[in-house]
Every structure is written in C-alpha cells, then in structure tokens.
N, C-alpha and C positions, 0 to 999 in steps of 0.2 A: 905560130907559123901557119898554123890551118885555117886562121881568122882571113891571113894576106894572101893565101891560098884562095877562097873562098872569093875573096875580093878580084882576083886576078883573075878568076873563073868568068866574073859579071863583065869586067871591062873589054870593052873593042879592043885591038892592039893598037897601043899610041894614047890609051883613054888614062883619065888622070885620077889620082888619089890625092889629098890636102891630110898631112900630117901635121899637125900643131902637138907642143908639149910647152908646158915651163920647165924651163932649164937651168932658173936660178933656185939653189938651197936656202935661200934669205929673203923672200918679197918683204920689202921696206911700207912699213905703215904708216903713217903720219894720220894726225889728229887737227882739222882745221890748218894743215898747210904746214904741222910742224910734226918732222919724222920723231917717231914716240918710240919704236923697238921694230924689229923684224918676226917674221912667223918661221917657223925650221920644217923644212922640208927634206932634211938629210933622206931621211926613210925614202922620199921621192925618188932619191937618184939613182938607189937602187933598180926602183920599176923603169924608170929611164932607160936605165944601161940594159934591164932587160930588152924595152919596147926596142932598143935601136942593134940589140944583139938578133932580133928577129927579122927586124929591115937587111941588116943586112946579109943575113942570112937570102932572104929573096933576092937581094944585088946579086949575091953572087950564084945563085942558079939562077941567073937569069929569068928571073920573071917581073921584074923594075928595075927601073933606073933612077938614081935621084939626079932630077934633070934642072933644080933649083933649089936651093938654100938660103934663108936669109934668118936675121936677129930683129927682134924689137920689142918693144917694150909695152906693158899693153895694162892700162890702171883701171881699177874695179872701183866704182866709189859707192858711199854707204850714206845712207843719212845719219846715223849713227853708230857707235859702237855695239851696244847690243846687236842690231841686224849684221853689220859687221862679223859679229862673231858667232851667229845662227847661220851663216852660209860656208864662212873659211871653216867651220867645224864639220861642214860636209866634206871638205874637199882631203880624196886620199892623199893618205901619208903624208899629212901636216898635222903638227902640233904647232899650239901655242902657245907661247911661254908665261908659267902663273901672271908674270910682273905687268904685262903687253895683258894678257886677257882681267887683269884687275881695273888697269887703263880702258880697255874700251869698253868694259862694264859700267862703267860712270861715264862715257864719254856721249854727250845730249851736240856735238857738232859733224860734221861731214869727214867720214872717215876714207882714206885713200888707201887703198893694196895695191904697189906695182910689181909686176913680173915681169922677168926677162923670159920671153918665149922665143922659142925655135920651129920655123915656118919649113916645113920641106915639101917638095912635091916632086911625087914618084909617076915616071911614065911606063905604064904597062906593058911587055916587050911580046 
C-alpha cells in the first residue's frame, strides 16, 4: 500500500498508472509449434491476490480508479529450451515441472511461453 501511496503522491490528479500481471496459473509451452506441458504458477496467485488486495484497497480510499480493464495474451519465444529455462526460472513464483524442465533441457528448436495477462489502468483521483 505505501508503494501506490508513494505513486499517488508523483501523479497530477487524473495522471495514469499501467498495471500489468499474469493471471494465468498454467502458461502453455510448446516446443517448435507443439504444446509439450505447462509451468505452475499456483504460488503466483497468491502474490496476485495480494497485489490486487492492495489496488483495491486504494479504490476504495479513494486515491485510483480502475478506469480500464482488459485480458490478452502475450507469448515470450526462446531460441531454445535451455534459454527457455534460464529466464522462466527467474521469474517469481514459478515452478517447473521435472518432466517440462527435462523437455526443454534437450530441446535445440524455438520455444514458446504464453500468458494470459491482465492489463489495468488506474486514474489518480
């Protein structure tokens, strides 16, 4: 809360904030065009529900508005599975599952990550 505090503090009134998240607990991976398994993101959803237990916390003292909402989909490509799996293994609160990280450990063709993300955008009041 003292982050979107802080934020609210910089912005004009009416000035905007871009909130992005993945919102899916599954991004689908495919291996040269053929989906191989998903990565688990459970752990994510939790931080989720925190991040949007905080937005709206700001909604409702009034200090934003979510003035836009939208869904889409948004794919990360790899040259291969190793690089594939030196980046998804930064990314918090993702695991990969042994069977998916033995696949893209051998995998020498263009790896795909899609995510279902969630686009919002807060106007400062």
């Amino acid at each position: 809360m003292d982050a979107l505090r802080n934020i609210h503090a910089a912005l004009i009134p009416g000035g905007l904030v871009v909130d992005t998240q993945p919102v899916g607990s599954q991004p689908r991976v495919a291996i040269d065009g053929d989906e191989v398994g998903a990565l688990d993101m459970a752990e994510w959803m939790s931080t989720l529900a925190a991040v949007d237990s905080r937005i709206a916390e700001t909604v409702e003292n009034g200090l934003f508005e979510i003035c836009h909402e939208e869904r889409f989909v948004v794919t990360d490509s790899f040259e291969d599975g190793p690089e594939c799996l030196g980046t998804v293994g930064d990314w918090r609160d993702t695991f990969v599952p042994p069977a998916l990280a033995n696949r893209l450990n051998a995998a020498q063709a263009v790896v795909t990550v899609e995510q279902d993300v969630r686009l919002r955008l807060l106007r400062s009041r």
